[in-house]
C-alpha positions as CSV (number, residue, x, y, z in Angstrom):
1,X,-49.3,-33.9,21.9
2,X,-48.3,-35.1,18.5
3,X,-45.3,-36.1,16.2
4,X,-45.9,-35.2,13.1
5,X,-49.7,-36.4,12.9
6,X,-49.2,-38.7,14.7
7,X,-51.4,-38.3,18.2
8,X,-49.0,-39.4,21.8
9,X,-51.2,-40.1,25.0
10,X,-50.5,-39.2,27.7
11,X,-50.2,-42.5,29.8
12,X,-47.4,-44.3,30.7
13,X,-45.9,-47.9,30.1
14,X,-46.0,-50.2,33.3
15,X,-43.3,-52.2,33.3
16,X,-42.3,-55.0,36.4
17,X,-38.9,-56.4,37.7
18,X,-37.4,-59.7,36.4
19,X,-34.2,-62.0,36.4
20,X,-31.8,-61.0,33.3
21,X,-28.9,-63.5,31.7
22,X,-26.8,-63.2,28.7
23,X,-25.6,-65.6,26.7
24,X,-22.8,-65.9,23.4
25,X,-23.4,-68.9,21.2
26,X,-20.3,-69.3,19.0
27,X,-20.0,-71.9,15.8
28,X,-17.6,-71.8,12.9
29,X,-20.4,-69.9,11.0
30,X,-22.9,-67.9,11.4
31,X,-25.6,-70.0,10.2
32,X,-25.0,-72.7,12.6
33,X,-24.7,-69.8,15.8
34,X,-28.0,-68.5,14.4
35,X,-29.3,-71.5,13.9
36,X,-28.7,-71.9,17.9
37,X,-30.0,-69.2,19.1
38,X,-33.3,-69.6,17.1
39,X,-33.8,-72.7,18.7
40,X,-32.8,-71.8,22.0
41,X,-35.9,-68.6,22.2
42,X,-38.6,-70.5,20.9
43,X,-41.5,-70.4,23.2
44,X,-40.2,-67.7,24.7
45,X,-42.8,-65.0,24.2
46,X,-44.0,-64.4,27.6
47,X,-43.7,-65.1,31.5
48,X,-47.9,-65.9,31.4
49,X,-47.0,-69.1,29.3
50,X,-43.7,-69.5,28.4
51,X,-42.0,-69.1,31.8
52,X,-39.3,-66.9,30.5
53,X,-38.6,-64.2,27.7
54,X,-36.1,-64.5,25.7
55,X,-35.1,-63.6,22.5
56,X,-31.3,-62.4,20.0
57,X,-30.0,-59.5,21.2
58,X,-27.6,-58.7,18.4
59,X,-24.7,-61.0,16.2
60,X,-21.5,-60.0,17.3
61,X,-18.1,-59.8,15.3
62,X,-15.2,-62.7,15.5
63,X,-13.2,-60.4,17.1
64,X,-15.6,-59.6,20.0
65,X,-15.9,-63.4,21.0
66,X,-14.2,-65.4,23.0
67,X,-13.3,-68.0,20.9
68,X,-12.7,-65.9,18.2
69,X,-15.4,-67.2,15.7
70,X,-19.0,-65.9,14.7
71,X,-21.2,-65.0,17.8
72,X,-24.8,-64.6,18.7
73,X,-26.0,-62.4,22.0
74,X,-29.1,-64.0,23.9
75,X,-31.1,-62.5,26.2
76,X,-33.2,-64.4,28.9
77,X,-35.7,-62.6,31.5
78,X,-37.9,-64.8,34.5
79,X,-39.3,-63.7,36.9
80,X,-37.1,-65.5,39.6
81,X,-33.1,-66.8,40.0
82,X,-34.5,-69.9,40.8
83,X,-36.1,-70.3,37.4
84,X,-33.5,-68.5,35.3
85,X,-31.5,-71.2,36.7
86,X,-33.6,-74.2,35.0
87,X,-34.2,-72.7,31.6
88,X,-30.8,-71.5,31.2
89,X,-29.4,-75.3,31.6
90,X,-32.5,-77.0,30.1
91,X,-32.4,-74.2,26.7
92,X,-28.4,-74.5,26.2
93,X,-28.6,-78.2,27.1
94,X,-31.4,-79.0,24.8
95,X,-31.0,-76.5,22.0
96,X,-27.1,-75.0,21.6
97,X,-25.3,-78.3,23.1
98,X,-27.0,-80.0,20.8
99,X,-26.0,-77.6,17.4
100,X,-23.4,-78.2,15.6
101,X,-19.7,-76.7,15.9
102,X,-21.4,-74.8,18.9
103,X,-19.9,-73.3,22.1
104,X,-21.4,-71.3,25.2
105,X,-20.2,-68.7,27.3
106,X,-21.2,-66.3,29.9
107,X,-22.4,-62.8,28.8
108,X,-22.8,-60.7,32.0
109,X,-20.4,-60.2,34.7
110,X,-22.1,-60.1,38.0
111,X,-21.5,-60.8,41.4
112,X,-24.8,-62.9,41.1
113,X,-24.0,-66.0,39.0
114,X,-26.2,-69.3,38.6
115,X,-24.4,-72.4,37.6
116,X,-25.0,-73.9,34.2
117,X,-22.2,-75.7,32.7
118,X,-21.1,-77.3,36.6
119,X,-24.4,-79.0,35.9
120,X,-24.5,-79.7,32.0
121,X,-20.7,-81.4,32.6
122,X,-22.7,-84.6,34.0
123,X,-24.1,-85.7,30.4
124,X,-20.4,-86.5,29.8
125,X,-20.8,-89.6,32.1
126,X,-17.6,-88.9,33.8
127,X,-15.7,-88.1,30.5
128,X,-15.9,-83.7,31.1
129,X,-12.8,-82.0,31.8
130,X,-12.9,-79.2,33.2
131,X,-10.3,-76.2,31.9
132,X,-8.9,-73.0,33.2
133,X,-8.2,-70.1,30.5
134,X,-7.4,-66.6,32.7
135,X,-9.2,-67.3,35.4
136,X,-12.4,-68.3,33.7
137,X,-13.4,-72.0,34.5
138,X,-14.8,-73.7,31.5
139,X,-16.1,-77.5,31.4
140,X,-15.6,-79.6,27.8
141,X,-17.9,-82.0,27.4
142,X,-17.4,-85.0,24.8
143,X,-19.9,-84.8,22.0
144,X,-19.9,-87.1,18.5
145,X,-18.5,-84.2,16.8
146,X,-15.7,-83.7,19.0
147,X,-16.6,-81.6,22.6
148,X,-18.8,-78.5,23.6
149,X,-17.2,-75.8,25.6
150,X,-19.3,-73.7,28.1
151,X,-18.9,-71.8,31.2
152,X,-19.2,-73.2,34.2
153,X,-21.3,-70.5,35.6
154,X,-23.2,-67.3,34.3
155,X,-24.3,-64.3,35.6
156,X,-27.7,-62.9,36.7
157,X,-28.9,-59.5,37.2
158,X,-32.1,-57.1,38.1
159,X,-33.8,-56.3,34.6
160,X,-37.2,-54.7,33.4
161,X,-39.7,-56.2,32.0
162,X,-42.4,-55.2,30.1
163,X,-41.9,-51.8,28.8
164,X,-44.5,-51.8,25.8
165,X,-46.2,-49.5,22.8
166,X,-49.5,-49.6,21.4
167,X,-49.7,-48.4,17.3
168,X,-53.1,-47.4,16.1
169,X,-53.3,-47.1,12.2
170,X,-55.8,-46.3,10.1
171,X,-55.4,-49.7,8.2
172,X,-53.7,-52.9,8.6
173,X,-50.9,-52.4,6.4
174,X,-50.2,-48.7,7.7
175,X,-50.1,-49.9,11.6
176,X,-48.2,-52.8,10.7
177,X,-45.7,-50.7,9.0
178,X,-45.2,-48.5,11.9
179,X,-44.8,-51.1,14.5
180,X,-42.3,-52.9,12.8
181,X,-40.1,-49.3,11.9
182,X,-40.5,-48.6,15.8
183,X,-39.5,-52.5,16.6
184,X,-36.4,-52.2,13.7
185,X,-35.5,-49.2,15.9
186,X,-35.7,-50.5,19.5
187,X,-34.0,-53.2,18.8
188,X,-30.8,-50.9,18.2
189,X,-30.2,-50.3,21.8
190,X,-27.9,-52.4,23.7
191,X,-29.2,-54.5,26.3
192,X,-32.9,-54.8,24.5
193,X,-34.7,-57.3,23.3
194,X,-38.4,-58.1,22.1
195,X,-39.5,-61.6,22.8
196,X,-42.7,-61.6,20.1
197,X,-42.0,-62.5,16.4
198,X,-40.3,-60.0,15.0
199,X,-41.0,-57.7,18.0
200,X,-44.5,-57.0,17.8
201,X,-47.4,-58.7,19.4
202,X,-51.5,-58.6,17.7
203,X,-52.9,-60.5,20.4
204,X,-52.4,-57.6,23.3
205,X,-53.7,-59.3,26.7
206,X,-55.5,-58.0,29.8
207,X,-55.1,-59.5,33.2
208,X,-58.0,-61.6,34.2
209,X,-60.5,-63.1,31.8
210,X,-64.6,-64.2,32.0
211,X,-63.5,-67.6,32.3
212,X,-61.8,-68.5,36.1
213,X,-59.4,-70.2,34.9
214,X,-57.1,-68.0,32.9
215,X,-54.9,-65.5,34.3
216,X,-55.0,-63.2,31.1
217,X,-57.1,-62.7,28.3
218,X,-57.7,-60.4,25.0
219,X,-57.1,-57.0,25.6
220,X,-61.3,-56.0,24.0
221,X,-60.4,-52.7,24.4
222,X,-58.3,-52.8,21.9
223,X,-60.1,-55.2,19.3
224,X,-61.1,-53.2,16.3
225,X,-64.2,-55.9,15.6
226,X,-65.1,-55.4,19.4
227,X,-65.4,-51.7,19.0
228,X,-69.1,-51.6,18.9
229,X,-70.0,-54.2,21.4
230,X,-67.0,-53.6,24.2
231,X,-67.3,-51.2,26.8
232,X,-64.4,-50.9,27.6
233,X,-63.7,-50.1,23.7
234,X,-60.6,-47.4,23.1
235,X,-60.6,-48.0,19.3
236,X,-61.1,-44.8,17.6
237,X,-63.7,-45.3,14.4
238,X,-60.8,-44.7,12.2
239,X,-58.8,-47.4,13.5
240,X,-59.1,-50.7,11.8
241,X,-55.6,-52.5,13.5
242,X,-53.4,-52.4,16.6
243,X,-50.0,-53.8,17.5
244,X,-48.2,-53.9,20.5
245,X,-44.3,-53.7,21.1
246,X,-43.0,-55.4,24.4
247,X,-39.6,-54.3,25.2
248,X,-37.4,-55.9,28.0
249,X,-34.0,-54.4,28.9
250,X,-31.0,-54.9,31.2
251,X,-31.6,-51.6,33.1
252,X,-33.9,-48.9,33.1
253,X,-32.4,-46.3,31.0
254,X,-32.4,-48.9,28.1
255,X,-35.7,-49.0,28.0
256,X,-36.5,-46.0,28.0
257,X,-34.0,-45.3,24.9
258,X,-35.9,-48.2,23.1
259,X,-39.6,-46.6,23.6
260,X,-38.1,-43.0,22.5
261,X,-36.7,-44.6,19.4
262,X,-40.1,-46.4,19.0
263,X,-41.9,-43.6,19.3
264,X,-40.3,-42.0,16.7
265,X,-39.9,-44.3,14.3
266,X,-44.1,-45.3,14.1
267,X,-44.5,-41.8,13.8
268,X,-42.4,-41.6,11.4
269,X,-44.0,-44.4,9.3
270,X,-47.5,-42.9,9.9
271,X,-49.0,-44.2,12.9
272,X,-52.0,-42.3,13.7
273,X,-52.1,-42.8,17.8
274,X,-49.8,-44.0,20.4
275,X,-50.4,-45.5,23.3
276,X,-49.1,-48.0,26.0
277,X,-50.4,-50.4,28.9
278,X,-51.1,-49.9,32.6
279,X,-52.8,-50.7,35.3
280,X,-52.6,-47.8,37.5
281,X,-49.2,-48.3,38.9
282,X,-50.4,-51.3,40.5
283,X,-48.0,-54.0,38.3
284,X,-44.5,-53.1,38.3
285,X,-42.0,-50.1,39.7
286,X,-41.2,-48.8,36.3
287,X,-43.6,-45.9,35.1
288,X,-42.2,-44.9,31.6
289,X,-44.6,-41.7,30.6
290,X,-45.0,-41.2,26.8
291,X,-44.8,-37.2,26.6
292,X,-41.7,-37.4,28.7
293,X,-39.8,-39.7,26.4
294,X,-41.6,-37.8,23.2
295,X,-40.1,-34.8,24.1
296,X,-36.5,-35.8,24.6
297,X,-34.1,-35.2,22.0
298,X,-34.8,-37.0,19.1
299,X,-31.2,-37.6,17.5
300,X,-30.0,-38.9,20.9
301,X,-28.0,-42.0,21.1
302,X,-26.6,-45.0,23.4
């Protein structure tokens, strides 16, 4: 099947169940709520490493917010409740807390909540107050600048996890084109982020490595400068770079709406083959098939 010239497999992106949160960082700026939620998702590439995924899910208008002032939507995948628990108060502890003008609020209404603020309250050494605003319960904590407002709880839901691309190119500067136009295009979708910088990943992984110690390492099939002495080698001779695009999402559907648009776009900018990771089935529930999502209706959207 191709787009274009551009060459879809016909495989299928394995993707695997995880533990979503949202979270709105207001300041009186933008900068500052940026400036927040930068340094809240740092290290925040993987679950192999990092322990969570996590990256801005989109800046949301004044109006929108519910303090009224410049906001910034978060996204934060584990793999468990009982870890989205600990990064959630150790990140916004650590890293918004600790930004000026900042405040933090709950992004996801679910029946599933962890508490976050109830625990963040105590580094007011018995100075917090806690406050009511339409049922909401909020906790304000005394800071040198004045007092950070946050929620005392936040929500939790099912999400999917590792929906991903692979963009060959015929050189470095043509796949690298592609990948980002497909990652500028994903990231339109509500409820979808892509933890790597700027959305897109050179150092693809396997599971397993030679050495017994690591639980994943280079993805040789994919190494152009591997090609001749792999053999497990996919690289085409043509090919001299690949990039990957994760994509984590709220719910199924999003995902699937984010690879569609990815598709497109890479082949739009050139790509010359498109691919995406599995192992059989054998990983995660999610199957998203390439041809399937190719073929749906290109101007579609959510």
């Amino acid at each position: 099947m191709k787009i274009n010239k551009t060459e879809i497999v016909d495989t299928f992106a394995e993707a695997f169940e995880m533990c979503g949160a949202r979270v709105i960082i207001t300041a009186d700026t933008k900068q500052w709520a940026r400036a927040a939620a930068a340094s809240m998702t740092g290290f925040a590439t993987s679950v192999i490493r990092c322990k969570l995924e996590a990256a801005v899910e989109c800046e949301i208008p004044e109006e929108d917010t519910p303090d009224r002032r410049p906001g910034i939507s978060v996204l934060l995948f584990t793999m468990s409740n009982k870890t989205i628990a600990g990064q959630l108060i150790d990140r916004i502890g650590q890293c918004v807390m600790t930004c000026p003008t900042t405040a933090c609020y709950n992004g996801l209404e679910s029946d599933n909540k962890v508490i976050v603020g109830g625990k963040l309250r105590y580094f007011g050494d018995s100075y917090q107050i806690s406050k009511l605003i339409d049922g909401r319960k909020l906790w304000r904590i005394p800071v040198m600048e004045g007092e950070f407002l946050i929620d005392e709880s936040f929500g939790i839901q099912p999400a999917v996890g590792g929906g991903n691309l692979i963009i060959f190119g015929v050189s470095k500067n043509i796949a690298l084109r592609a990948a980002i136009a497909a990652a500028n295009a994903m990231r339109e979708v509500a409820g979808i982020f892509l933890p790597f910088p700027q959305g897109v990943v050179r150092s693809g992984s396997k599971i397993g490595a030679r050495y017994k110690k690591l639980i994943a390492s280079t993805n040789d099939a994919y190494c152009p400068t591997l090609r001749s002495i792999s053999s497990n080698t996919v690289v085409p001779d043509k090919v001299e770079a690949i990039y990957e695009i994760v994509a984590d999402g709220l719910d199924e559907d999003a995902v699937k709406e984010a690879m569609r648009r990815g598709i497109h776009a890479a082949a739009d900018k050139g790509a010359m083959l498109i691919t995406a990771g599995n192992y059989g089935g054998k990983l995660g529930k999610y199957n998203f098939h390439l041809h399937e999502l190719a073929k749906s209706n290109k101007n579609k959207r959510i």
